[in-house]
N, C-alpha and C positions, 0 to 999 in steps of 0.2 A: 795217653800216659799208661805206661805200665807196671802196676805192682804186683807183687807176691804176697802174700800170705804166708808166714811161715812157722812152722812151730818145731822142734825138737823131742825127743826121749832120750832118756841117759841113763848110764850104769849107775849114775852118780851124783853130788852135787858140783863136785868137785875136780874140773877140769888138767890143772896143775897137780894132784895127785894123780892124775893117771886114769880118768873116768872118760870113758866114751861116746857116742853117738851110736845109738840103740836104733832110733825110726826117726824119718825127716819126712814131715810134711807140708807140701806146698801147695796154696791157691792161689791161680790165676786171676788178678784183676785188670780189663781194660776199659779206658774211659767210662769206668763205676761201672763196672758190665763182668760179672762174674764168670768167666769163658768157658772152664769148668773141665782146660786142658791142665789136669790138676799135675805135682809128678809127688809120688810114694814108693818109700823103699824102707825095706828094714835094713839094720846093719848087724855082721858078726864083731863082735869089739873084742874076743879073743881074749877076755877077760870077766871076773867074775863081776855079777849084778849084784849090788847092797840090797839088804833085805828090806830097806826101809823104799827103795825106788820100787823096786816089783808090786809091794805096796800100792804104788800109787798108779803107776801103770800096766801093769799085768803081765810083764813079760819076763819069760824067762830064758838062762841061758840053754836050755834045752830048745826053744822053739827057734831060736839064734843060729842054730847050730848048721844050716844048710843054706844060712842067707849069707849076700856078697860081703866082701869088705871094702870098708869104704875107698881103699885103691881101688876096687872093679865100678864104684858108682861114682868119685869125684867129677871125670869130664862131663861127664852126663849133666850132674848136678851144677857143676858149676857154668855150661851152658845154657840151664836153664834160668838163673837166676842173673846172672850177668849184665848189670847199665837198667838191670827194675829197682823199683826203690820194697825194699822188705821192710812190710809190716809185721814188727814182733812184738810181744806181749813182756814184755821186762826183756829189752833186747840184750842187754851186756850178758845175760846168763847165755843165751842163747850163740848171737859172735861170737864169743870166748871157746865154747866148744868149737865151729865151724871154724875160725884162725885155728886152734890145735889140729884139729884134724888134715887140715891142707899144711902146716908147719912142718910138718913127717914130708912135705913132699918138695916146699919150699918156707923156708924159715923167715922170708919176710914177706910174708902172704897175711894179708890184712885186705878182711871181705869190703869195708868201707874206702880203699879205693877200686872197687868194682861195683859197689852200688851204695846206693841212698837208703838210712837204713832209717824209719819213721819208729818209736818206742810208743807202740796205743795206751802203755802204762803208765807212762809219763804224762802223756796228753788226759788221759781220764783223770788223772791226779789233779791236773789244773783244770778242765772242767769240771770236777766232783769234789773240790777238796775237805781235807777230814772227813769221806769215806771210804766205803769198801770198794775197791776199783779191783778184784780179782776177775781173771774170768766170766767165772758162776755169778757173782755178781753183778757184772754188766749184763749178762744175757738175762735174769732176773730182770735187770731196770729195762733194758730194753724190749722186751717179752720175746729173746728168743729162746724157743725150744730147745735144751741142754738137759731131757728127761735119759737120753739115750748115755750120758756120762758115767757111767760110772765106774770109769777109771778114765784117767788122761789118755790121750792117744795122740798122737802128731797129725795126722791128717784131720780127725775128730774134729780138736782143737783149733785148729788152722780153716779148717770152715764154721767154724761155729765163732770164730774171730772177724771171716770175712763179713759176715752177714753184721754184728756187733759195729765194725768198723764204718759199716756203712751207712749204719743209722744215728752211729756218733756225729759222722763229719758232715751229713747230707740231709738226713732225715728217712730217708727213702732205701732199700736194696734193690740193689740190680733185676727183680724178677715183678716190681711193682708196674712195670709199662709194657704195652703189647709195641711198639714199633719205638723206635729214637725220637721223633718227633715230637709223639706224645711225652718219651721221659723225659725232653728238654724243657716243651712249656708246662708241665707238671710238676718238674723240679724248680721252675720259677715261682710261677704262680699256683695258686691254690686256694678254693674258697671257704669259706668259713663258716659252717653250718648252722653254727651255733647261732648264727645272723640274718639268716633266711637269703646267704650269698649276698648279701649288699656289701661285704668287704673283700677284698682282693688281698692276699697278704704272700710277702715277696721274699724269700725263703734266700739264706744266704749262702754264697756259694764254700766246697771244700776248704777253697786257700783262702778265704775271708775269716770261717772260722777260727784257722789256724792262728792267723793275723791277729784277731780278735783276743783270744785265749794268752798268745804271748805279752799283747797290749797289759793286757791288764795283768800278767803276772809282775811285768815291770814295775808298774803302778805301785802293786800290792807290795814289793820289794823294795820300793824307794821311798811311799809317801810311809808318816808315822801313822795314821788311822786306817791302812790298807787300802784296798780297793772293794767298794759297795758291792759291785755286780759280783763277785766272787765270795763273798760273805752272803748275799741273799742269795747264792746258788746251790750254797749249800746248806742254806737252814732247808729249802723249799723242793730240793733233789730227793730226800727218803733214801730207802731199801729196798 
């Protein structure tokens, strides 16, 4: 199976006004295996950056100034990404630009039929609900290291999501096993220290998760008392 990782930079908030794709970054994921055939590019958006984005990501239209436009990196990019399923952190912000930008070149260019697009914002929402599910947040709950942050960046972000995502839907990242073998029955089984190993406990798979999370959002949506497991998930989930 293969996913991307992806995250964005923009001029802008605001797609439909006229706001661009600044830097697109991508991580490689296959069969939970981080490849690390990453692809990064900046972009010239031939237009001015709000003061309030520079802010947040550091770029300006001066350092813009000798990089491609995204006519010189589209085919690239869009061969790269092409029948993966992307991983985006609040994906409609993110689509919304990537359709604008290929619309200049065909007007009914829509990224979702070219690939499967997973919202990890969405998903942390139903597994964390009524908390902070941003970013910095998840890497926080999940103890990854996000000290080097400070300012967003597309690639940054988009690896600092892979690793996030992988501890979301698995437990485990790509760099926790020396050979396949051991990550398969590692990622099944696993003993329980706290027990002196007397318990075997059998770790559920990606799309079980997935399964699991919608199960119960339906629940939570139909029955009048909601659903238990997502009410004690998130008294017992923290900060």
């Amino acid at each position: 199976m293969r996913q991307i990782v992806l995250d964005t930079e923009t001029t802008g908030l605001d797609y439909s006004r006229g706001h661009k794709i600044i830097e697109i970054g991508c991580v490689e994921i296959i069969d939970r295996k981080i490849t690390n055939n990453n692809f990064h590019t900046y972009v010239n958006p031939c237009r001015k950056i709000d003061e309030g984005a520079i802010s947040v990501h550091g770029i300006t239209n001066d350092f813009l100034k000798d990089k491609p436009l995204f006519e010189d990196i589209k085919d690239e990019f869009y061969s790269y990404i092409n029948e993966a399923e992307l991983i985006i952190h609040n994906a409609p912000f993110d689509t919304g630009f990537i359709n604008s930008e290929f619309s200049a070149f065909d007007p009914k260019f829509d990224i979702e039929r070219y690939c499967k697009i997973f919202d990890s914002l969405t998903f942390a929402r139903k597994l964390f609900p009524g908390q902070k599910n941003s970013l910095d947040a998840l890497c926080k709950r999940f103890n990854v290291d996000n000290s080097s942050r400070d300012y967003h960046g597309a690639l940054l972000d988009a690896n600092l999501l892979a690793d996030v995502y992988l501890l979301m839907t698995g437990g485990q990242t790509s760099l926790s096993f020396v050979n396949s073998q051991n990550k398969k029955e590692e990622s099944l089984i696993k003993k329980n220290n706290s027990n002196n190993g007397n318990f075997l406990v059998q770790y559920a798979e990606e799309e079980e998760i997935r399964e699991h999370i919608d199960f119960c959002e339906n629940i939570n949506n139909e029955s009048k008392s909601g659903c238990s497991w997502l009410q004690n998930n998130n008294e017992v989930g923290g900060e």
